[in-house]
One Martini backbone bead per residue (centre of mass of N, CA, C, O) as a GRO file, in nm:
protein
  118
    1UNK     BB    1   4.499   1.802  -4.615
    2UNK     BB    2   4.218   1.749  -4.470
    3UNK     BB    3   4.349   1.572  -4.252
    4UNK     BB    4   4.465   1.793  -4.087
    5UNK     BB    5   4.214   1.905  -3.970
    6UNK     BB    6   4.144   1.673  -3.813
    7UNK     BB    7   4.394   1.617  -3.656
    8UNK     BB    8   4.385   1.873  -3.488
    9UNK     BB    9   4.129   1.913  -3.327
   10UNK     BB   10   3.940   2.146  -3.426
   11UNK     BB   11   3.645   2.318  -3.428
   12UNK     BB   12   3.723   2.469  -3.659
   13UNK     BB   13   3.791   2.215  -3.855
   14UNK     BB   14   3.483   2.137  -3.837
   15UNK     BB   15   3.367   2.325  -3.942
   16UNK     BB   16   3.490   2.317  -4.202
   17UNK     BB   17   3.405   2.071  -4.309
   18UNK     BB   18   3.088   2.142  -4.280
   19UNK     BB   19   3.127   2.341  -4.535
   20UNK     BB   20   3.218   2.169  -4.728
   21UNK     BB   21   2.967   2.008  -4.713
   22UNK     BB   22   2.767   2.237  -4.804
   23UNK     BB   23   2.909   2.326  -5.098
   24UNK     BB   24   3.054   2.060  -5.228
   25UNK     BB   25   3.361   2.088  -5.240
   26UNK     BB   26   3.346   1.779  -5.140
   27UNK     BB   27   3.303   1.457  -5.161
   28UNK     BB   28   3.106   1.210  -4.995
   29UNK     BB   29   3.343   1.012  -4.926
   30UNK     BB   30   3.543   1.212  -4.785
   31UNK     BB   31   3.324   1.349  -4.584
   32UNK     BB   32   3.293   1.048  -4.448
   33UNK     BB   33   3.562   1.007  -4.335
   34UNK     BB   34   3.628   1.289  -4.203
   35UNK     BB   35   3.323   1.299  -4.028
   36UNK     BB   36   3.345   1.035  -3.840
   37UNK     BB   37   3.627   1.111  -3.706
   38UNK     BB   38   3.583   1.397  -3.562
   39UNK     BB   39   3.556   1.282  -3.263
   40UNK     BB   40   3.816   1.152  -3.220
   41UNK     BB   41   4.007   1.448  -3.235
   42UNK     BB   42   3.848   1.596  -3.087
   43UNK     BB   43   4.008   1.842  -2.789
   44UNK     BB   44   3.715   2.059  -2.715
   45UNK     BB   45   3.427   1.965  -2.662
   46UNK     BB   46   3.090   2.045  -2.703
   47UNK     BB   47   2.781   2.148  -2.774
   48UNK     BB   48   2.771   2.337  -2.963
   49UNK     BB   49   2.964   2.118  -3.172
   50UNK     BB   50   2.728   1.926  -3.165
   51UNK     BB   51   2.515   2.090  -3.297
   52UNK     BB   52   2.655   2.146  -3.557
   53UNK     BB   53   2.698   1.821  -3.634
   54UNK     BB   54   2.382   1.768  -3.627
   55UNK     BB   55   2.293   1.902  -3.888
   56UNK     BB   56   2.399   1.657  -4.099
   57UNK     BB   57   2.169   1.441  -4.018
   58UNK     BB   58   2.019   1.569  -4.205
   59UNK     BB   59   1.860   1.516  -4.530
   60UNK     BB   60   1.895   1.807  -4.637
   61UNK     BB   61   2.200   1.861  -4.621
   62UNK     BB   62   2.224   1.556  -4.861
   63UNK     BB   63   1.975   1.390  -4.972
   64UNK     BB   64   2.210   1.190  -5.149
   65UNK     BB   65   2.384   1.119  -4.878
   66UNK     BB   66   2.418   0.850  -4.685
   67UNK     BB   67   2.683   0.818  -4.604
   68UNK     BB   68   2.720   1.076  -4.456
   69UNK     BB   69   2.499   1.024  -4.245
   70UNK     BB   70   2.676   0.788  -4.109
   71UNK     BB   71   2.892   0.991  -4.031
   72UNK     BB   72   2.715   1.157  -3.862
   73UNK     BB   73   2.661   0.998  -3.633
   74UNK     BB   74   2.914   0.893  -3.553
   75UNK     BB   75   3.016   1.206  -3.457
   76UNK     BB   76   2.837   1.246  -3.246
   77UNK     BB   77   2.861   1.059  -3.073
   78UNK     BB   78   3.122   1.116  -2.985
   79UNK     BB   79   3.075   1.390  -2.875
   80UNK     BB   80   2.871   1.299  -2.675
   81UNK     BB   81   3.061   1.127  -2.508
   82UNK     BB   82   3.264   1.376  -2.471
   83UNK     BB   83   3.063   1.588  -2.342
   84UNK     BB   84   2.786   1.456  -2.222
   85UNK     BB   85   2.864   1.181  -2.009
   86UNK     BB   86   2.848   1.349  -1.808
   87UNK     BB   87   2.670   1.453  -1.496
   88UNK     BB   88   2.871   1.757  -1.504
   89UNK     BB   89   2.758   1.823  -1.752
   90UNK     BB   90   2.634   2.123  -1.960
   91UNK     BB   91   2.404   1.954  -2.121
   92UNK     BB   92   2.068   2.057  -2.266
   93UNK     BB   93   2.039   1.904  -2.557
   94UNK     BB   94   2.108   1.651  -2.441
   95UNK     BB   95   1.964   1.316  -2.410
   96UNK     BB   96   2.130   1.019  -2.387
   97UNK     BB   97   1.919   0.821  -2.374
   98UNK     BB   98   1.733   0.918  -2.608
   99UNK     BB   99   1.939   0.882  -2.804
  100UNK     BB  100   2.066   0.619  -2.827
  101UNK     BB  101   1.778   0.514  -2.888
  102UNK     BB  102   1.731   0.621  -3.170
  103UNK     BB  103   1.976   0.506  -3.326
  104UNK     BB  104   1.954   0.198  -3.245
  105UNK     BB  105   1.665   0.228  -3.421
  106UNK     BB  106   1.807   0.321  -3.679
  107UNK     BB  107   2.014   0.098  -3.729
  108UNK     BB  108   1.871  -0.186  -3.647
  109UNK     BB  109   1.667  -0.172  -3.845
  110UNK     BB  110   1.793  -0.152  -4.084
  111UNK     BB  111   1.951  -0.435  -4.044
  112UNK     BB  112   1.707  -0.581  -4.043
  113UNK     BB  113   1.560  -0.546  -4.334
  114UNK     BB  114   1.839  -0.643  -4.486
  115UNK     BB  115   1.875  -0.948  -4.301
  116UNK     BB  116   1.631  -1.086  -4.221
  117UNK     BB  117   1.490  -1.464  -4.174
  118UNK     BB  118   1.220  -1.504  -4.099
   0.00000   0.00000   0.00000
């Protein structure tokens, strides 16, 4: 049922589904799964959308939920992608170069970490 949100791409869908992950009301792996896609399938993305949806990226936000946390990256970036990356788009709050840079030394940090063999 909850894939029927994601599917339509509605704004709105996207916002019900992170009030049901504030709420606990579906479990983490559940909301990471369909978290992850929400920007690939919103059909109206706005920066507005973007703001609403990077509140997810908090640590604050499911403490303990951390794949959920990767799946809220993967969310931005495409509504990022999807909203921001045009040069005539009206996004204030997104700064394409900045943010880029900070979550690939995010993730590959990350991945540096666990796997390196230096």
């Amino acid at each position: 049922m909850l894939d029927l949100l994601l599917h339509s791409g509605s704004n709105v869908g996207i916002i019900l589904l992170r009030d049901l992950a504030t709420e606990r009301a579906i479990d983490e792996w559940t909301a990471a799964r369909l978290v992850a896609y929400a920007g690939a399938y919103v059909k109206e993305p706005s920066e507005a959308l973007v703001q609403a949806v990077q509140q997810m990226q908090n640590k604050d936000f499911w403490p303990e939920a951390e794949m959920f946390h990767r799946a809220a990256v993967l969310a931005v970036s495409s509504l990022i992608g999807k909203s921001c990356s045009d040069p005539t788009s009206s996004c204030n709050s997104v700064r394409i170069d900045d943010w880029r840079k900070k979550y690939l030394d995010v993730l590959t940090g990350k991945w540096r970490a666990r796997n390196c063999v230096c």
